[in-house]
Structure formats: C-alpha cells, structure tokens
N, C-alpha and C positions, 0 to 999 in steps of 0.2 A: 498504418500501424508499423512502429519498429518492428524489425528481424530480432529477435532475441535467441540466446544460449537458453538453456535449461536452466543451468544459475542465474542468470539475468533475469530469466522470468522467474525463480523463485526470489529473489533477492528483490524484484518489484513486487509482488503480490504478499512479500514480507513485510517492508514499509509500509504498502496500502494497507493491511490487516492492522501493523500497530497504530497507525492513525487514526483510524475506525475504532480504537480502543482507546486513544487517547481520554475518553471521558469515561471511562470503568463498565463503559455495554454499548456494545453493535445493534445500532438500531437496522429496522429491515431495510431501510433505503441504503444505509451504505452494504449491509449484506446482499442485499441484491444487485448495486453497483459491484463489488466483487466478483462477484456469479459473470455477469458480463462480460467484466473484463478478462474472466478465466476463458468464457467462450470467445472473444476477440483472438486472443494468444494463442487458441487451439490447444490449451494443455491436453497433457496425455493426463490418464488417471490416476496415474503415481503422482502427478505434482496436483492436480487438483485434491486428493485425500488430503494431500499436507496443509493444502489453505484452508480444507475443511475444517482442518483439527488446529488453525491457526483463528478460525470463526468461532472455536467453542472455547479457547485460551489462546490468549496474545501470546505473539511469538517472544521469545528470550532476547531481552532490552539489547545484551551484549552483542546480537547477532544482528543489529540493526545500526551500520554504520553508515550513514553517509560518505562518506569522504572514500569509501570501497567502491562506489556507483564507478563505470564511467562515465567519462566527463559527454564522451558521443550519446550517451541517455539521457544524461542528468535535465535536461529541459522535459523528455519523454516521462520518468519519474515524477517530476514535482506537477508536473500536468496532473495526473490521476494520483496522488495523493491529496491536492487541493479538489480532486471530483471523488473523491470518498466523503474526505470532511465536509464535501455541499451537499452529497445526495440527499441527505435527511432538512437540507434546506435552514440548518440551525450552528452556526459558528460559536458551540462553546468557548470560556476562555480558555479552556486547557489545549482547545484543539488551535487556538487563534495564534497562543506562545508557541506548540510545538512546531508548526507551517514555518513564523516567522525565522524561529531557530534552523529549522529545515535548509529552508530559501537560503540564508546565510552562510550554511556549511555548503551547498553546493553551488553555489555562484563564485 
C-alpha cells in the first residue's frame, strides 16, 4: 500500500467515488470496495465522512482532474479505479469510455 498525504488520499477516494458513479448509482460491490479501500488507507474520520457523503452524491466533476495526480501514484490510482469499476463484475459502456479516457490522461 502507497504512503499517501491526506489530499492524496482524498484526491484518490475522489476519483474512485466518481467512477463508481460513472453509470448514475453505486452498486454495493463497488461501495463496498470503497469501505475497503478506506480501511487499507486507515483514514481518520474526517476524510472517511467526506467519502460517505461522496457515496450518497458524486464528487463535483471539476474537482476530479487527472493530470493533478502525481505522476509517483498515478499507476496506484488507475489500479483501484479499474477495481471499483470491476467490483460489481459488469463493465458498463460509460464506465469502459471514462477508464479508457482515465488511462490516457495519466500515462
């Protein structure tokens, strides 16, 4: 598991969240993959309430830039962004364009 900042970790569990939104509802497999990854990170409770309330409304589109990642994450990021969009086992096409656009901005 990367070492992450506080913004690092919320700036990942931001992306993961709007991935998981990318198809208009969070199913339980990737809100539970979420939950997980929150317990990996060991977030404090202040950053976990923020993912909560990123679970019940996707985070604000403008706040979600790739090319802001660093580049020392950016493999760690697109890891668990392509394991939110699998948890549920079902590669929508919305979630299939926004991965490939993903990949593209951070490579």
């Amino acid at each position: 598991m990367q070492r992450l900042t506080k913004k690092e970790r919320l700036q990942l569990l931001r992306f993961v969240c709007s991935f998981a939104w990318a198809d208009f509802k969070i199913q339980p497999d990737e809100k539970e993959f979420v939950i997980k990854l929150m317990r990996k990170l060991d977030m404090p409770a202040d950053e976990a309430a923020q993912v909560e309330e990123w679970l019940k409304l996707p985070p604000v589109a403008d706040q979600v830039e790739p090319t802001q990642i660093s580049r020392k994450h950016r493999e760690f990021f697109l890891e668990n962004v392509r394991g939110v969009i699998m948890a549920d086992g079902v590669l929508a096409p919305e979630e299939k364009e926004n991965l490939r656009l993903f990949e593209e901005l951070v490579r």
